[in-house]
Each structure stands twice: as structure tokens, then as C-alpha cells.
N, C-alpha and C positions, 0 to 999 in steps of 0.2 A: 470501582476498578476500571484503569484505564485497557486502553491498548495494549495486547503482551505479544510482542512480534516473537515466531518460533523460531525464528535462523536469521542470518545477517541479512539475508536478500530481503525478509520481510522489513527489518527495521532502514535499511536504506530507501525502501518503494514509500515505507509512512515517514519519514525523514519529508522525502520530496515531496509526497502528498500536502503536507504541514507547509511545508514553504510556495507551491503552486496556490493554495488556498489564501496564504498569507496576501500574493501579489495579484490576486483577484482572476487569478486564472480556474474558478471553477470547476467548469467543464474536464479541464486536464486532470485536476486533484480527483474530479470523479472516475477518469477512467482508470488511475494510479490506483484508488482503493480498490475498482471493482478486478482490478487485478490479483491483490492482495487476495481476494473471497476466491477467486476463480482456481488459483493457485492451492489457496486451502483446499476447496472442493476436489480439485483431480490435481494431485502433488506429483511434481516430476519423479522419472524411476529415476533410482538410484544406483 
């Protein structure tokens, strides 16, 4: 089981995640996912 982004904003941050990673921009793709977790962890109000 891959990635299951819960809302668009998630699948757009691992969209660009995938592509920063593709053009060897690591560093950036790590700070894009660890956004993704952070975001999980304390979800904006609503």
C-alpha cells in the first residue's frame, strides 16, 4: 500500500514531493514530506 493523500493539499505537497526528488533536489522533497507528517500531526481548524 502506497501513499493515500487525505485532501487535495496533501496530494499536491506529494505530487511536488515526487517531482523535487525526481530532479535530485532532495533536501526540498524532505522538507515537502516532512510537511505532509506535520500537517497530519496538528491538522489546521477548520
Amino acid at each position: 500500500m502506497g501513499f493515500q493523500p487525505q485532501d487535495e493539499w496533501e496530494s499536491k505537497a506529494h505530487e511536488l514531493a515526487l517531482s523535487l526528488l525526481e530532479a535530485g533536489h532532495f533536501g526540498l522533497a524532505e522538507v515537502e514530506l516532512a510537511a505532509i507528517i506535520e500537517r497530519r500531526e496538528n491538522p489546521p481548524p477548520v
